[in-house]
C-alpha positions, 0 to 999 in steps of 0.5 A: 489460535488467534494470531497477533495482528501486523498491524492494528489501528485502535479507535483512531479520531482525526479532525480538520478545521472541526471536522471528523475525516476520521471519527472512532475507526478501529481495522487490523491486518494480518501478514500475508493478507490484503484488506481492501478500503472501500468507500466513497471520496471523502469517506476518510480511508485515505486519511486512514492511510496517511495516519499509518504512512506518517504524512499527517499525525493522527489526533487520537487512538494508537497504533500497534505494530506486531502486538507494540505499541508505535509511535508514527509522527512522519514518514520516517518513523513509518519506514522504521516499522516496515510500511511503505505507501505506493501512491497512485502516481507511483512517486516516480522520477520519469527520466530515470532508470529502474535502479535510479528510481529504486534507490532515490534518496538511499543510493549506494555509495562507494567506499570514495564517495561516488554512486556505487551504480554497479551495485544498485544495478544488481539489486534492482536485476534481483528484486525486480526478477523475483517480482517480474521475470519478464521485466528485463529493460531496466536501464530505460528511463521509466517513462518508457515502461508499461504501467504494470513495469513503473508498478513493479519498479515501485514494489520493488522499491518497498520491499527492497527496503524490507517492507512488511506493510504495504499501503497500496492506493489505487494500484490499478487506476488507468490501467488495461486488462493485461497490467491489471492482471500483472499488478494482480500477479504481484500482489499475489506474489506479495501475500506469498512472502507474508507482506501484509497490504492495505488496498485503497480502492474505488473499484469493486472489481479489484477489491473482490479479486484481491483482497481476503477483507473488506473494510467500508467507510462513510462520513469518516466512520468505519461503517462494516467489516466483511470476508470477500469470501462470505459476502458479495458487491451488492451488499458491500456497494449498499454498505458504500452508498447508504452507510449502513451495514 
């Protein structure tokens, strides 16, 4: 029995001045699954990406979300289906606190008007011990954090808000072993609750260890398709370099 895709991005086109960045890409993903993006810089997958998350409008192709057909011209509509994007940067406010920077721009408010801060603390205590029991210190400004603690305040963000598609891009850049394998544990924890993530990724490594499928992209175009599971690095970083499957 096949199962509806959670997301599904049909022959999608996107040009710049001219140029394809994303010519004829066709890639889906299931609840509960983390397809890696692969590919050089200017391969296309960030602008793959951007499509779904709202901030560029595609030219061509459709986007269907459960099976329907979405309509996403900002980023805005997007979180109206469930996606939320953590940057690489993280889009973080350094000189807040944990629950400051979970409900910036969506805070509680009191029935007088003034930020229910009470409330916001709770939430952000349950979301974020659910995703990382050891993170304890969220009343300091996030600065202060560790890199795997500002990825769990960014997590928690999304899910907080209910996101069912999660677009991940380099979540483990600039991070030591031990966050590397704290941002693992989320993930992995994600896949639990049947968040369905897409993984921008440069490094191997990562994409082998977490995701269940690899798409490649080269020049804008969607090169091949392959389990982690039913292939190794070697083939996918050929598929990488030549652009050829």
């Amino acid at each position: 029995m096949t199962t509806t895709p959670l997301v599904e991005m049909r022959h999608i086109y996107k040009l710049f001045g001219g140029v394809h960045a994303v010519e004829d890409v066709s890639v889906t993903l299931q609840p509960g699954e983390v397809v890696g993006l692969l590919g050089h810089n200017g391969a296309g997958k960030s602008t793959l990406m951007k499509m779904l998350s709202g901030a560029i409008v595609l030219d061509q192709g459709d986007i269907l979300i459960n099976g329907q057909k979405a309509t996403i011209e900002n980023p805005r509509d997007s979180r109206t289906y469930g996606i939320e994007t953590i940057y690489q940067t993280l889009a973080l406010a350094d000189h807040l606190d944990a629950s400051a920077n979970l409900f910036l721009g969506r805070e509680i408010m009191t029935p007088w008007g003034a930020l229910d801060e009470h409330a916001m603390e709770h939430a952000t205590r349950k979301v974020l011990q659910r995703l990382n029991p050891n993170f304890t210190n969220i009343k300091d400004s996030v600065k202060s954090l560790s890199g795997g603690q500002r990825q769990s305040v960014a997590i928690g963000r999304a899910i907080h808000f209910n996101a069912k598609i999660l677009i991940m891009d380099e979540p483990t850049a600039a991070l030591g072993p031990h966050e590397t394998a704290m941002v693992a544990d989320l993930i992995k924890q994600l896949k639990q609750d049947k968040i369905g993530i897409f993984l921008i990724s440069h490094d191997l490594h990562d994409v082998f260890d977490l995701a269940d499928r690899v798409y490649v992209m080269k020049n804008g175009c969607l090169v091949g398709e392959r389990k982690t599971s039913e292939t190794d690095k070697d083939t996918v970083l050929r598929m990488i370099i030549k652009g050829e499957d």
